[in-house]
C-alpha positions in Angstrom: 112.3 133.9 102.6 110.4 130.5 103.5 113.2 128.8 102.1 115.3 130.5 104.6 113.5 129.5 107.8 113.1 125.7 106.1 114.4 123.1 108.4 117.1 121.1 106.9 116.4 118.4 104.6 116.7 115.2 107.3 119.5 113.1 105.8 120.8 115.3 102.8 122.0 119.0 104.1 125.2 119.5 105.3 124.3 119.5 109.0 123.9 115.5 108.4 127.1 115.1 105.6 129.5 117.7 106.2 132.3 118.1 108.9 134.7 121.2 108.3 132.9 121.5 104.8 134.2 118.4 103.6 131.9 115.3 103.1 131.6 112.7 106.1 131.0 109.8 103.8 132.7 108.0 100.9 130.0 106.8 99.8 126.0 108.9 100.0 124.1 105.6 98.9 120.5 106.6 96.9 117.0 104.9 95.9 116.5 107.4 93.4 117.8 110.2 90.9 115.3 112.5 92.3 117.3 112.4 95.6 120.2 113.4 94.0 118.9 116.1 92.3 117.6 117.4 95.8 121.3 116.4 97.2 122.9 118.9 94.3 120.2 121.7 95.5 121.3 121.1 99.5 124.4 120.2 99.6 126.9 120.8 96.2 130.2 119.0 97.9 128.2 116.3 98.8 126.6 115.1 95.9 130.3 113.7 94.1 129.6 110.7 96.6 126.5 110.1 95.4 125.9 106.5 94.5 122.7 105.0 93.2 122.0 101.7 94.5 118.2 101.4 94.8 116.2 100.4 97.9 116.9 96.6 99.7 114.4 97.5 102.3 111.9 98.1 99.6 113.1 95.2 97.5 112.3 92.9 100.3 108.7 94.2 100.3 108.0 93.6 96.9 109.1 90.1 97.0 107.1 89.4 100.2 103.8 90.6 98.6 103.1 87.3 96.7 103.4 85.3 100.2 100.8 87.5 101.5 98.1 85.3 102.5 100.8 82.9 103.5 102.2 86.4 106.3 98.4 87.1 107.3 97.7 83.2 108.5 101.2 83.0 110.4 99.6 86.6 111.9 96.6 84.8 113.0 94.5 87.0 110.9 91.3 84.7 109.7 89.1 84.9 106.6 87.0 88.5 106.3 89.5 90.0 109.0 90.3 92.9 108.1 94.5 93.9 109.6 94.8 97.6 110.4 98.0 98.7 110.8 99.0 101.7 112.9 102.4 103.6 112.2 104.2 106.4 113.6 108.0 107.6 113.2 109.7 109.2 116.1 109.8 113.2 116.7 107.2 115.5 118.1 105.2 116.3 115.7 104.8 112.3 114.8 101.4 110.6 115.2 103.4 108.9 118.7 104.4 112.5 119.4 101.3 114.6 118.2 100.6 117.4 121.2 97.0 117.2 120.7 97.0 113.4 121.3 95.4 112.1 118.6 97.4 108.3 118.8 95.6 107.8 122.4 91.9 108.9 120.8 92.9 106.4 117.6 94.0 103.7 119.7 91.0 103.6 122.0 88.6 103.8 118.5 90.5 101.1 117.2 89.8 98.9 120.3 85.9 100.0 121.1 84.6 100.8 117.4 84.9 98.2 114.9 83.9 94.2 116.1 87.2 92.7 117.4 86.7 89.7 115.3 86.2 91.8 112.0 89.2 93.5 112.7 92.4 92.9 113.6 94.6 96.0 115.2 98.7 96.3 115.0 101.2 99.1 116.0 104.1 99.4 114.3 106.6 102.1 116.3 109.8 103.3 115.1 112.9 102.0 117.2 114.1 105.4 118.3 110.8 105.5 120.3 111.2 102.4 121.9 114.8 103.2 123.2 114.2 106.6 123.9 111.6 106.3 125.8 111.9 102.5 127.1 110.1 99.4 126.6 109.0 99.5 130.0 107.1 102.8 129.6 106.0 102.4 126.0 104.5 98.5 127.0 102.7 101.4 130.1 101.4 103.7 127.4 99.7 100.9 125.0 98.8 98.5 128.2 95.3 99.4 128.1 94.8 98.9 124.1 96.5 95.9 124.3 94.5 94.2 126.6 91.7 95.1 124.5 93.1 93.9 121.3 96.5 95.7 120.3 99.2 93.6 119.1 102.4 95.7 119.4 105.0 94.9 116.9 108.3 94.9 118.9 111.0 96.8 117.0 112.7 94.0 116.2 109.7 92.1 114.8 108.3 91.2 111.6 107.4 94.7 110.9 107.3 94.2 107.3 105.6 91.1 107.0 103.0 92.9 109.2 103.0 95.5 106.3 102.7 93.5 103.5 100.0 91.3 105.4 98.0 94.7 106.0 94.6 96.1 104.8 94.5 99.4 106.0 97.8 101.8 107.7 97.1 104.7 109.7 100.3 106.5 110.3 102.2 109.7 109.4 105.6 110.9 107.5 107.9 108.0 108.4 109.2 105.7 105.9 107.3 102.5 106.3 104.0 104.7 105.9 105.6 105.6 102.3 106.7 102.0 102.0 102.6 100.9 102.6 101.6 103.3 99.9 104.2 102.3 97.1 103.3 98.7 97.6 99.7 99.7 97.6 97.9 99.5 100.5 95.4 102.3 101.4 97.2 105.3 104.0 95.1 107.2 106.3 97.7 110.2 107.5 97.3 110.8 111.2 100.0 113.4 111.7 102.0 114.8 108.9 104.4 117.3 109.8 104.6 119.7 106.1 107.0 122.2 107.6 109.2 119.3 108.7 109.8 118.1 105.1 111.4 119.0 101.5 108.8 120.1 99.5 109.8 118.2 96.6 110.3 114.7 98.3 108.4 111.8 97.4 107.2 112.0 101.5 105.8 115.7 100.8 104.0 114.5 97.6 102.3 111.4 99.8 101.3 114.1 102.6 99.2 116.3 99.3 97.7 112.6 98.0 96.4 110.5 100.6 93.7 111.3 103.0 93.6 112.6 106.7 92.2 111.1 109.5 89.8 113.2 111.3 90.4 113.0 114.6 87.1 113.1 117.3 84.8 112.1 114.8 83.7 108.4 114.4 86.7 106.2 113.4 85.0 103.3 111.8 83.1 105.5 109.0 86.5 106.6 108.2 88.1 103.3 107.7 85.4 102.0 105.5 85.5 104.8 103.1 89.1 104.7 103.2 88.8 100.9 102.0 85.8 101.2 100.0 87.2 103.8 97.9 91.3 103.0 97.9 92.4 101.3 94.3 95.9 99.3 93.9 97.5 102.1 91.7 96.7 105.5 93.5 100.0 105.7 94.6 101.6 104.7 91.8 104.1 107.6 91.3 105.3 107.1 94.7 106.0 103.4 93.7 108.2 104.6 90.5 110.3 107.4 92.9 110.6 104.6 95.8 113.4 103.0 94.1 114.9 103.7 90.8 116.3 99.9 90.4 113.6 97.7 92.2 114.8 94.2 92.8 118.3 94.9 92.3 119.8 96.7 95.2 121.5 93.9 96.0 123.6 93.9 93.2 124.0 97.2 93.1 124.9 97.5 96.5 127.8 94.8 96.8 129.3 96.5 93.5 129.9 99.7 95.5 131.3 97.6 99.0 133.8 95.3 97.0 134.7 98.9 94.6 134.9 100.6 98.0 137.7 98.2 99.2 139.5 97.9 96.0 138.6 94.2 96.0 136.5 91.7 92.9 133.1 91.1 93.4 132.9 87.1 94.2 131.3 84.7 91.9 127.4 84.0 92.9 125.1 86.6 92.0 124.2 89.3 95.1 120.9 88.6 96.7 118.3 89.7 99.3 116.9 86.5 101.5 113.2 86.3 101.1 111.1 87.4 104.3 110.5 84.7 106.6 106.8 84.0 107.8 106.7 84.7 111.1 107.0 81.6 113.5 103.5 80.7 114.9 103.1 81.5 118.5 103.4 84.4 120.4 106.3 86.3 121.3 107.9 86.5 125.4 106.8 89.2 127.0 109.9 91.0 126.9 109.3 91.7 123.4 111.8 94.4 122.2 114.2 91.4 123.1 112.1 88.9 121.5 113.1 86.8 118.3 113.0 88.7 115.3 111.2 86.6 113.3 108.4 86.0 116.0 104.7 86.6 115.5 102.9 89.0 117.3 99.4 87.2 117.6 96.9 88.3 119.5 97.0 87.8 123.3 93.8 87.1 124.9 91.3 90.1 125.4 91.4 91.4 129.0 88.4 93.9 128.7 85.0 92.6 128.8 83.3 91.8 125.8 79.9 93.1 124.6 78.4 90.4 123.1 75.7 90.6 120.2 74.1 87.2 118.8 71.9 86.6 116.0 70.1 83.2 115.9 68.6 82.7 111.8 65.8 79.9 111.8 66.8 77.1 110.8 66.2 75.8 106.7 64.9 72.2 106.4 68.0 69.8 106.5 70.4 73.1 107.6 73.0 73.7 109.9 72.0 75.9 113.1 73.6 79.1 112.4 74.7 81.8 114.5 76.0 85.4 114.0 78.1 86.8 116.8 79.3 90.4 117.0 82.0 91.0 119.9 83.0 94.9 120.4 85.5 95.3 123.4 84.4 97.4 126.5 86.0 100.4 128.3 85.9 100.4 131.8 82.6 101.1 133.6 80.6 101.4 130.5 78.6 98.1 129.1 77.8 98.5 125.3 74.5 97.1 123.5 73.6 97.8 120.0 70.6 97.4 118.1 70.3 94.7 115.4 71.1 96.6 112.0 68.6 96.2 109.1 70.4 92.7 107.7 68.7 91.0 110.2 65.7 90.0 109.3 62.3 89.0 111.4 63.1 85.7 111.3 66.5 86.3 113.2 66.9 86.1 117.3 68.5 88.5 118.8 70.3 88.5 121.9 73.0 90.3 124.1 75.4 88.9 126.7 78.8 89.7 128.3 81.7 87.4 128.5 84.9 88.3 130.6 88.5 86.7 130.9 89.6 85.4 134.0 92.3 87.4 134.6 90.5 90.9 133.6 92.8 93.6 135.2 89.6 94.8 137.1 88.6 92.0 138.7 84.8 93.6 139.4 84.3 93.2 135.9 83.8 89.5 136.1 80.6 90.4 138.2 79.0 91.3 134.7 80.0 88.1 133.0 77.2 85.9 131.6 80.4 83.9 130.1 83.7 83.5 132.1 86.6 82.7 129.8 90.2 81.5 130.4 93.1 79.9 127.9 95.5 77.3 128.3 94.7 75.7 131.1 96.8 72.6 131.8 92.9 70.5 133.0 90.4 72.6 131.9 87.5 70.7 132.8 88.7 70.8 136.4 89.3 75.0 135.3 85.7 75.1 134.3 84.1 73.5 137.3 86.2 75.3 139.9 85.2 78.9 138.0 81.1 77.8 137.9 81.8 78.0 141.9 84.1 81.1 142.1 81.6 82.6 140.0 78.2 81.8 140.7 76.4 84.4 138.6 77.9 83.7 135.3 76.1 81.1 132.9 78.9 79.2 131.6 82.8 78.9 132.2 84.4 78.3 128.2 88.5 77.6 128.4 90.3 77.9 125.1 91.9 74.5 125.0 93.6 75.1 121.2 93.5 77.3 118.3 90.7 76.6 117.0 88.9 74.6 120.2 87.5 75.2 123.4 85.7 73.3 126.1 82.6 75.2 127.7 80.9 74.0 130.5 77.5 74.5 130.6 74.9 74.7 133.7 74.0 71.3 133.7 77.6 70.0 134.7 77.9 68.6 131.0 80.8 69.7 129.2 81.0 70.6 125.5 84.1 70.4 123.3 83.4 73.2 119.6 86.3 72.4 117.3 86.5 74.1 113.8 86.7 72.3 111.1 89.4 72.8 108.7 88.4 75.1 105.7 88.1 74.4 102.2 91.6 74.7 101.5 92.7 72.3 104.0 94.0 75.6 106.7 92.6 75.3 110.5 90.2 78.0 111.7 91.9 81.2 112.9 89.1 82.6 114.8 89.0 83.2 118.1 87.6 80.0 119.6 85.9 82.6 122.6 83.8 82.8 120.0 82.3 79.5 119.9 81.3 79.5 123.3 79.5 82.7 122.6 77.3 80.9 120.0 76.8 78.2 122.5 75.4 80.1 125.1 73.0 82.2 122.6 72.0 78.6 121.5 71.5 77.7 125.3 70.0 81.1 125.8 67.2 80.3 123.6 66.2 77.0 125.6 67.3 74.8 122.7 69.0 71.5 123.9 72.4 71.4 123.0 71.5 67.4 121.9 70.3 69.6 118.6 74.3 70.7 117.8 75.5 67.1 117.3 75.5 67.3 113.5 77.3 70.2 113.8 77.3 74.2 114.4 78.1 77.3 111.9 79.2 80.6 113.9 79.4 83.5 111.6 81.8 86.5 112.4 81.8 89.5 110.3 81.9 87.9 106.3 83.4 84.6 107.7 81.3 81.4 108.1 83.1 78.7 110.9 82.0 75.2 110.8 81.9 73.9 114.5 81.9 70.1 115.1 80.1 69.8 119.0 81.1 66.9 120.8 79.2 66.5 124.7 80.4 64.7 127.5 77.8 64.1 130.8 79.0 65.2 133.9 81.1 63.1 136.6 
C-alpha cells in the first residue's frame, strides 16, 4: 500500500521515459548497476536502453581533490579558515524551499555566530532556482547575508571547485550534497524530503547516515561537532555506488555517442579536462551571467563589525601580538563577548566597532570607532576626508590591496600594515580590515605606534599574520 501512494522515482519511472509505452530515449545513460536494478523494478521497457557509462560530473571531482589547497587560495580562503558550504536543490520541500524556513534561520547563524574571519560562508543553489525564480529576486532574498559575509556561487560558477575546496556542507537531497559526501567532506542535512525519494537509492541511504541540523538551536555547537567528529571514510559506501567506473566516464561515454551514430571512435584516448582554478578577482555583479570560471571571493562586509581584541604582553625580544575576533552585526543590536578562558591575565582585552563606508544603513556608521572603505583610487586623501565626515570615529583604514591597507590614525600620520608572504612563499589572504583593527587596539592601549616598526603579528582564529608597519607624518 505505501508503495502505491510512492511518488515516482525522479528520472527512472515511466512518467520521465515513456511516451505511448514505448521508451523516449535510445540511450538511458547510468553511474551504477544499482540504478539499473531500480530501472528493471520501475520501469521493465525501459531498462533494454540502459547503458552504463559511469559518472563525468563525479570524475571531475575526484580529480580536482588533489588541487585542493590550490581551489581554497584562488577562493580567498586563508590558513585556519574554515569554508562552509551551503546547498540546496530546487522543489518545495528543499532546504531553499523548506515551509518552516529554516535556510533564512541558517543563513542569519552563518553570518552572526561563528567569527567571520574563522569562517568562510558559500551558497551553492541549484539552476532551476535561479531561473525560476530570477536572479533579481534570489540576489533580494540573500542581500542581507551577503552583505554580512555570503558569497553566492552563481549557477554558472565554479560550483565544484567550491565543493572540493569545502570543509563543512549544509544542504539537503540534491546531488551535489551526495557528491560532498562520496568525496568525503562532512554533510549536515538541512531538509531531506524521505517521501520524496526511492528507498533503495544511494540519496535515501545518505538521508539514514549523515546528521541533521537542528534548526533554532545554536548553529556553531553544531558545526564543531559535525567537524570534530566527521572521519574521511564515513561515507564510503556512497563513494563505491556514486559511480561504478570512476575516472573513466569519458571513455565510456564517447563509446556509446560514436556506437549511437554508427561511426569509429577517433584515435586519442577520451578525456575529462581538469577543473580550472578559479580566476582571482571577483565576479560582475550580474553574476548568473558572469564567467564560469570566475571566483566568488568575498565582497566587502556591509554590516558593522563587533570587534573583540586581545593584547598578550610582550616576551623579551618578541613581536607585539594581537588577537582579533570579528563577529558580524544584525541591525540595531551591537554584540560584546566576554574573553573565553584561553586568555590569560596577562592578556588585554578590548572591544570596538568598525563599519564600512557604504553600510546600507548609513546610521550605523555613528557607532564606528573604525570607518573602513576599499579600493579607493587616493586613499590617503579617502582617509582624511572620512576623519571629517566622521568626527566620532578613531581612525579611517582603506584596504589599498589584498593583503594591505593604509589607516589613518588621530594624529594625521598615516600607517601602511602589509602582510608578509607566508612560509611557503603565498601572500596573506586575510582580510587586511583586520589589520587596522589590531592597530587601533594597539593605539587603544596608549602604546606609540613608533613600537610597531620592527613589525606586528595579528592573530585570527588558528592563523598567525606577520604585519610589516611602515609610518608616514602628516602633510
Amino acid at each position: 500500500m505505501r508503495d502505491a501512494v510512492r511518488a515516482p522515482v525522479f528520472g527512472l519511472s515511466p512518467e520521465w521515459l515513456l511516451r505511448d509505452g514505448e521508451p523516449v530515449a535510445t540511450a538511458t545513460v547510468l553511474s551504477h548497476p544499482e540504478q539499473l536494478v531500480r530501472l528493471r523494478h520501475a520501469c521493465p521497457p525501459a531498462a533494454r536502453t540502459a547503458v552504463l557509462a559511469g559518472d563525468p560530473c563525479f570524475d571531475r571531482l575526484l580529480t580536482a581533490l588533489p588541487h585542493r589547497d590550490s581551489f581554497r587560495r584562488a577562493l580567498g580562503v586563508s590558513a585556519g579558515q574554515r569554508l562552509v558550504v551551503v546547498n540546496s536543490t530546487w522543489g518545495p520541500r528543499s532546504l531553499f524551499g523548506d515551509s518552516n524556513d529554516v535556510l533564512p534561520w541558517l543563513l542569519e547563524c552563518l553570518a552572526r555566530e561563528p567569527p567571520v574571519d574563522t569562517y568562510r560562508r558559500c551558497v551553492v543553489l541549484h539552476p532551476n532556482i535561479w531561473h525560476g525564480h530570477g536572479p533579481g529576486q534570489v540576489r533580494a532574498w540573500l542581500r542581507h547575508a551577503e552583505q554580512a559575509g555570503l558569497t553566492v556561487v552563481p549557477p554558472l560558477g565554479p560550483w565544484r571547485q567550491v565543493l572540493a575546496a569545502a570543509d563543512a556542507v549544509i544542504g539537503d537531497h540534491g546531488s551535489v550534497t551526495y557528491y560532498a559526501a562520496a568525496i568525503g567532506t562532512p554533510v549536515l542535512l538541512g531538509a531531506f524530503p524521505e517521501e520524496d525519494l526511492d528507498p533503495a537509492s544511494p540519496v535515501a541511504e545518505l538521508g539514514r547516515t549523515a546528521p541533521r541540523l537542528r534548526p533554532y538551536e545554536p548553529l556553531l555547537p553544531q558545526l564543531d561537532k559535525l567537524l570534530a567528529g566527521h572521519h574521511p571514510d564515513r561515507y564510503a559506501q556512497l563513494t563505491a555506488l556514486a559511480s561504478s567506473s570512476p575516472g573513466a566516464s569519458a571513455a565510456l561515454l564517447r563509446r556509446a555517442f560514436y556506437g549511437l551514430m554508427g561511426l569509429a571512435e577517433p584515435g586519442p584516448p577520451a578525456y575529462l579536462p581538469r577543473l580550472p582554478d578559479p580566476a582571482y578577482g571577483k565576479p560582475p555583479s550580474a553574476a548568473p551571467s558572469a564567467a564560469p570560471n570566475a571566483a566568488p571571493n568575498a565582497a566587502p562586509l556591509l554590516v558593522p563589525l563587533q570587534v573583540l581584541t586581545h593584547l598578550r604582553d610582550r616576551r623579551p625580544a618578541a613581536l607585539p601580538e594581537i588577537t582579533v575576533t570579528r563577529h558580524a552585526d544584525g541591525p540595531g543590536t551591537v554584540a560584546y563577548q566576554a574573553p573565553g578562558p584561553e586568555h590569560t591575565a596577562s592578556q588585554t582585552a578590548g572591544a570596538h566597532t568598525a563599519v564600512h563606508e557604504n553600510v546600507p544603513d548609513a546610521t550605523r556608521l555613528l557607532l564606528a570607532d573604525v570607518v573602513l572603505h576599499d579600493s579607493r583610487p587616493e586613499p590617503g586623501a579617502w582617509a582624511q576626508a572620512a576623519m571629517h565626515r566622521h568626527r566620532h570615529c578613531a581612525m579611517a583604514a582603506c584596504v589599498t590591496g589584498p593583503d594591505t591597507c593604509l589607516v589613518r590614525i588621530p594624529d594625521g600620520r598615516l600607517v601602511t600594515l602589509t602582510a608578509a608572504p607566508g612560509a611557503d612563499g603565498h601572500r596573506d589572504l586575510c582580510d587586511p580590515a583586520v589589520y587596522a583593527s589590531a592597530l587601533y587596539a594597539w593605539y587603544e592601549r596608549g602604546k606609540p605606534v613608533e613600537e610597531l616598526a620592527d613589525g606586528l603579528v595579528v592573530v585570527t582564529g588558528d592563523a598567525e599574520h606577520h604585519l610589516q608597519v611602515t609610518v608616514t607624518p602628516p602633510r
